[in-house]
VMD Tcl script that draws the C-alpha trace (Angstrom):
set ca {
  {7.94 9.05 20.41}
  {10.34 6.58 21.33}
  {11.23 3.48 23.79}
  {11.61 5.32 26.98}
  {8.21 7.58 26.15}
  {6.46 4.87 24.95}
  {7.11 3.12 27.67}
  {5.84 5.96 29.94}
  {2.83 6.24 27.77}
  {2.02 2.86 28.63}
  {2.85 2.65 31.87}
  {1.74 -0.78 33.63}
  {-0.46 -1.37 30.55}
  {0.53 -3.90 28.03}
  {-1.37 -2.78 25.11}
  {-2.92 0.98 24.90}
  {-5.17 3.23 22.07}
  {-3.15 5.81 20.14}
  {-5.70 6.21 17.08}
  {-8.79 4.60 14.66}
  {-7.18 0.98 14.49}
  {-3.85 1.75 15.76}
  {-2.32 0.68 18.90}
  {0.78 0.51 21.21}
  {2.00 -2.88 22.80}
  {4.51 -4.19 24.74}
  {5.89 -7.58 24.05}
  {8.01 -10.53 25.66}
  {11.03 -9.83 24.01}
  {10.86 -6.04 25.39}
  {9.81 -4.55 22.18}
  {7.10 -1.73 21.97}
  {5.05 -1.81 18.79}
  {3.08 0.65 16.85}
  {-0.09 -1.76 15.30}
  {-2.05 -0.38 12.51}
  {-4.64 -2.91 11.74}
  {-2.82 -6.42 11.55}
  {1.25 -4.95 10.91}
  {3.96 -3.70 13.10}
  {4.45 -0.47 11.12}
  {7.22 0.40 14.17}
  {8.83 -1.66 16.51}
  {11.01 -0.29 19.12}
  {14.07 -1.89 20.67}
  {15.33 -1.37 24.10}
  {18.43 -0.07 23.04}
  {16.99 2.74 21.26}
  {16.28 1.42 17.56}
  {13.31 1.88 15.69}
  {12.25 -0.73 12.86}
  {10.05 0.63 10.52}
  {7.46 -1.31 7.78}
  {4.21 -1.05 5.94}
  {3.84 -4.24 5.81}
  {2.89 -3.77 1.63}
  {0.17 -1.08 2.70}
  {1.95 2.30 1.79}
  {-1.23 4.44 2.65}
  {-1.34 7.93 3.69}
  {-2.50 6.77 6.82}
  {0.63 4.30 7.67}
  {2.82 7.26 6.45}
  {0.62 9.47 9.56}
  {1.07 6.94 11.90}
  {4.79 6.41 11.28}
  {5.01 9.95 11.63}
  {4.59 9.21 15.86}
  {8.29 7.91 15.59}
  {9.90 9.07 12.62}
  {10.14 12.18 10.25}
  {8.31 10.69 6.92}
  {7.73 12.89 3.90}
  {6.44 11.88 0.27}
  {7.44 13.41 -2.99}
  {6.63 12.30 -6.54}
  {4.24 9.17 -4.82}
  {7.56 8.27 -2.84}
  {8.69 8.46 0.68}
  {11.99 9.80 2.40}
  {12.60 9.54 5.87}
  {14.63 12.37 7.60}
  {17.15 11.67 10.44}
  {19.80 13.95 11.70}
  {19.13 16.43 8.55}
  {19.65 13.67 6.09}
  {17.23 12.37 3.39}
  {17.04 8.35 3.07}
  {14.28 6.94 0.50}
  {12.01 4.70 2.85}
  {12.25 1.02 2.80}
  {10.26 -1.69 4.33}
  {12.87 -3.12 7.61}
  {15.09 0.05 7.37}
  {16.10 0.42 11.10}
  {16.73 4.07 13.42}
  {19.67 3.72 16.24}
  {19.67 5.61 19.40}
  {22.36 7.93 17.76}
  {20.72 8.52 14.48}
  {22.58 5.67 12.35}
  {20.20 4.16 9.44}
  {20.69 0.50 7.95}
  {18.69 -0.94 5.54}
  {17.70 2.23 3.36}
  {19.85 4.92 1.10}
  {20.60 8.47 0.89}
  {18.71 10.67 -1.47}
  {16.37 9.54 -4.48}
  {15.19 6.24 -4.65}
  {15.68 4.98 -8.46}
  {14.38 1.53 -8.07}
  {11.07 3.04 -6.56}
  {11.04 5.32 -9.15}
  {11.46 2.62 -12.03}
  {8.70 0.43 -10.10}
  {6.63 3.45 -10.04}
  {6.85 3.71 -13.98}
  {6.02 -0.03 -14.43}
  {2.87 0.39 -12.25}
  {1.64 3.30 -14.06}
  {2.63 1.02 -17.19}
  {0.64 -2.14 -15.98}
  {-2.56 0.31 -15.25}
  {-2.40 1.60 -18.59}
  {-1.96 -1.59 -20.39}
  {-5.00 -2.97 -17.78}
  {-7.19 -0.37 -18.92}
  {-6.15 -0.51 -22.46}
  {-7.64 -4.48 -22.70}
  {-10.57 -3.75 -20.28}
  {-11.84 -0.81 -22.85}
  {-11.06 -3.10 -26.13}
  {-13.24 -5.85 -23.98}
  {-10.48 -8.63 -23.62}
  {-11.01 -9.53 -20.38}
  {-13.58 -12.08 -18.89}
  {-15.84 -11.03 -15.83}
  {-14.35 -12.29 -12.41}
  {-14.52 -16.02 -11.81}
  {-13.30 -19.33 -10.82}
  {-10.16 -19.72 -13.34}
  {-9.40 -16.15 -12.24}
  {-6.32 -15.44 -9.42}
  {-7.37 -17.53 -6.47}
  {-5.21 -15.07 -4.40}
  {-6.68 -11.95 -5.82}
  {-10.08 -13.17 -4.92}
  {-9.25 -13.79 -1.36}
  {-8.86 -11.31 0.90}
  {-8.19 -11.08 4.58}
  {-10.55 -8.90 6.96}
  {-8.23 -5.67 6.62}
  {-8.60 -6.52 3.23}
  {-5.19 -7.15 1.80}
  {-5.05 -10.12 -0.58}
  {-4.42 -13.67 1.16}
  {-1.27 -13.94 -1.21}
  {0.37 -10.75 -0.06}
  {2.28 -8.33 -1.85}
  {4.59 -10.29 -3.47}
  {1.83 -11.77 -6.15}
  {0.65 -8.21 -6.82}
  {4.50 -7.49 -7.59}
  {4.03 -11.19 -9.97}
  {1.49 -9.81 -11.58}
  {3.00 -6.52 -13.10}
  {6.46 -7.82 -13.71}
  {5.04 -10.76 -16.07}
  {2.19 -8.83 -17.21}
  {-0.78 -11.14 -15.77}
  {-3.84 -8.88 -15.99}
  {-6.74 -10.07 -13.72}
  {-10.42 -9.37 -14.09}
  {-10.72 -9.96 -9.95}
  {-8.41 -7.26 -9.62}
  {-11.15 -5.05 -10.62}
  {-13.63 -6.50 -7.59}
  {-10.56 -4.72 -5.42}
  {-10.63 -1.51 -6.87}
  {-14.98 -1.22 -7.16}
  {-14.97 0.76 -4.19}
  {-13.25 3.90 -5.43}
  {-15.39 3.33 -8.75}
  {-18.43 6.02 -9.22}
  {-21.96 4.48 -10.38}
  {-21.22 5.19 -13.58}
  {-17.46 3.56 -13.56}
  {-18.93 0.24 -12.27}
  {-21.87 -0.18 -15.03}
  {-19.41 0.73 -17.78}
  {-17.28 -2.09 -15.89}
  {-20.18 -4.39 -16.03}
  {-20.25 -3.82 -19.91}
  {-16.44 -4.44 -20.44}
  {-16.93 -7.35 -19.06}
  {-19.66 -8.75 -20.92}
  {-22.19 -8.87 -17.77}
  {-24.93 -6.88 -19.41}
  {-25.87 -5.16 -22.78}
  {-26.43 -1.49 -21.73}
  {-23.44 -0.18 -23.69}
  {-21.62 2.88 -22.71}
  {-21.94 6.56 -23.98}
  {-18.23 8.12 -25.03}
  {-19.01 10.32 -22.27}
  {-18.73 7.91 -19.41}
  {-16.09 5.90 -21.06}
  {-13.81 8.56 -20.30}
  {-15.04 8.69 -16.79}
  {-14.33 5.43 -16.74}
  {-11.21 4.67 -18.42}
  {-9.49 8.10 -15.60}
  {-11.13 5.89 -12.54}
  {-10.32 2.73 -13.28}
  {-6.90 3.37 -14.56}
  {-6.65 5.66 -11.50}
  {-7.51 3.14 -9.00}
  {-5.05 0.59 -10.18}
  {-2.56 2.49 -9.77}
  {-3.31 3.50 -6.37}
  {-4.06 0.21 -5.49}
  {-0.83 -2.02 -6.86}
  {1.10 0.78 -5.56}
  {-0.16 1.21 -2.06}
  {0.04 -2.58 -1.95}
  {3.65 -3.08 -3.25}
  {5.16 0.06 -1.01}
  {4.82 3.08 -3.67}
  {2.35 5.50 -3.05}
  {0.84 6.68 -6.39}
  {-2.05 9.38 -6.54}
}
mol new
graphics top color blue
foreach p $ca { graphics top sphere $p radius 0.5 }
foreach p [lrange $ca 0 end-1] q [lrange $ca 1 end] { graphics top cylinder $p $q radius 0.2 }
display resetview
């Protein structure tokens, strides 16, 4: 897709349905936007450019629905966008023109991803690590204030850039693990409930290993998706 079939798509319409929570718009300033949930993951430009951007939320699905305007793979939890037979390693405001140009991302591997990828990973581990040894406190009021809040999409109200805060100074937060329940099994989130000193009904060896792969698991999928590196 681009500006002149977008356009078509739309047709007198100012705003139209392309998928579950996605949408196309036109605006005053004669953009047309791809909307996934509350970010501009594409905005096209008259003249032929495409702007691309997660908007911190480097999910499989924002990867898909980029896809509409722009060749997107992932390899090694990172993405590269192909234009004109060239490989550039995605970045959030990287821009498309008309005649294939790219500004605002680089050819081939991405080694800053690839370092922030390794510090994630680190951060889970270290997470994990004082969750199993039971040094962290059970969610509460002297806990992040931002990683408590979140909006109705449910991104934290402080964005990406405190999840990025919290891994490069090492802040490990209990109410992290209220964001990463929901990809917990049963038995993840009673051994949780243990860790953190909420109940007595200690864990067997056996589910502590469950525990320790989900947990450690969803972290990582979780400060990655929402700081632009998709880790599985």
């Amino acid at each position: 897709m681009n500006y002149l079939t977008a356009s078509e798509k739309l047709g007198k319409r100012t705003s139209r349905k392309l998928a579950r929570n996605t949408y196309l718009s036109r605006h005053d300033d004669g953009t047309i936007r791809i909307r996934l949930h509350s970010t501009d993951i594409a905005t096209m430009h008259p003249n032929g450019s495409v702007v691309l951007n997660t908007g911190g939320w480097a999910t499989s699905t924002t990867k898909d629905r980029m896809g509409l305007v722009a060749r997107i793979s992932q390899r090694g939890g990172l993405w590269y966008v192909y234009v004109n037979g060239k490989e550039y390693a995605y970045r959030d405001g990287m821009t498309i023109t008309k005649r294939g140009a790219v500004k605002g991302a680089k050819l081939g591997e991405d080694r800053r991803a690839k370092a922030w990828k390794a510090k994630v990973s680190k951060y889970a581990d270290t997470f994990v690590d004082k969750l199993l040894a039971r040094k962290l406190d059970a969610p509460g009021a002297g806990d992040c204030f931002y990683c408590q809040m979140v909006t109705k999409d449910g991104a934290t109200i402080g964005g990406s850039e405190h999840i990025h805060a919290h891994v490069k100074e090492g802040y490990y937060v209990p109410s992290m693990l209220n964001r990463v329940a929901p990809n917990l099994s049963p038995i993840a989130k009673q051994d949780v409930g243990y860790l953190l000193k909420l109940h007595d009904h200690a864990p067997t060896d056996w589910s502590l290993g469950i525990t320790k792969r989900q947990v450690r698991s969803a972290l990582r999928r979780y400060v990655g998706t929402h700081t632009g590196v998709a880790i599985r």
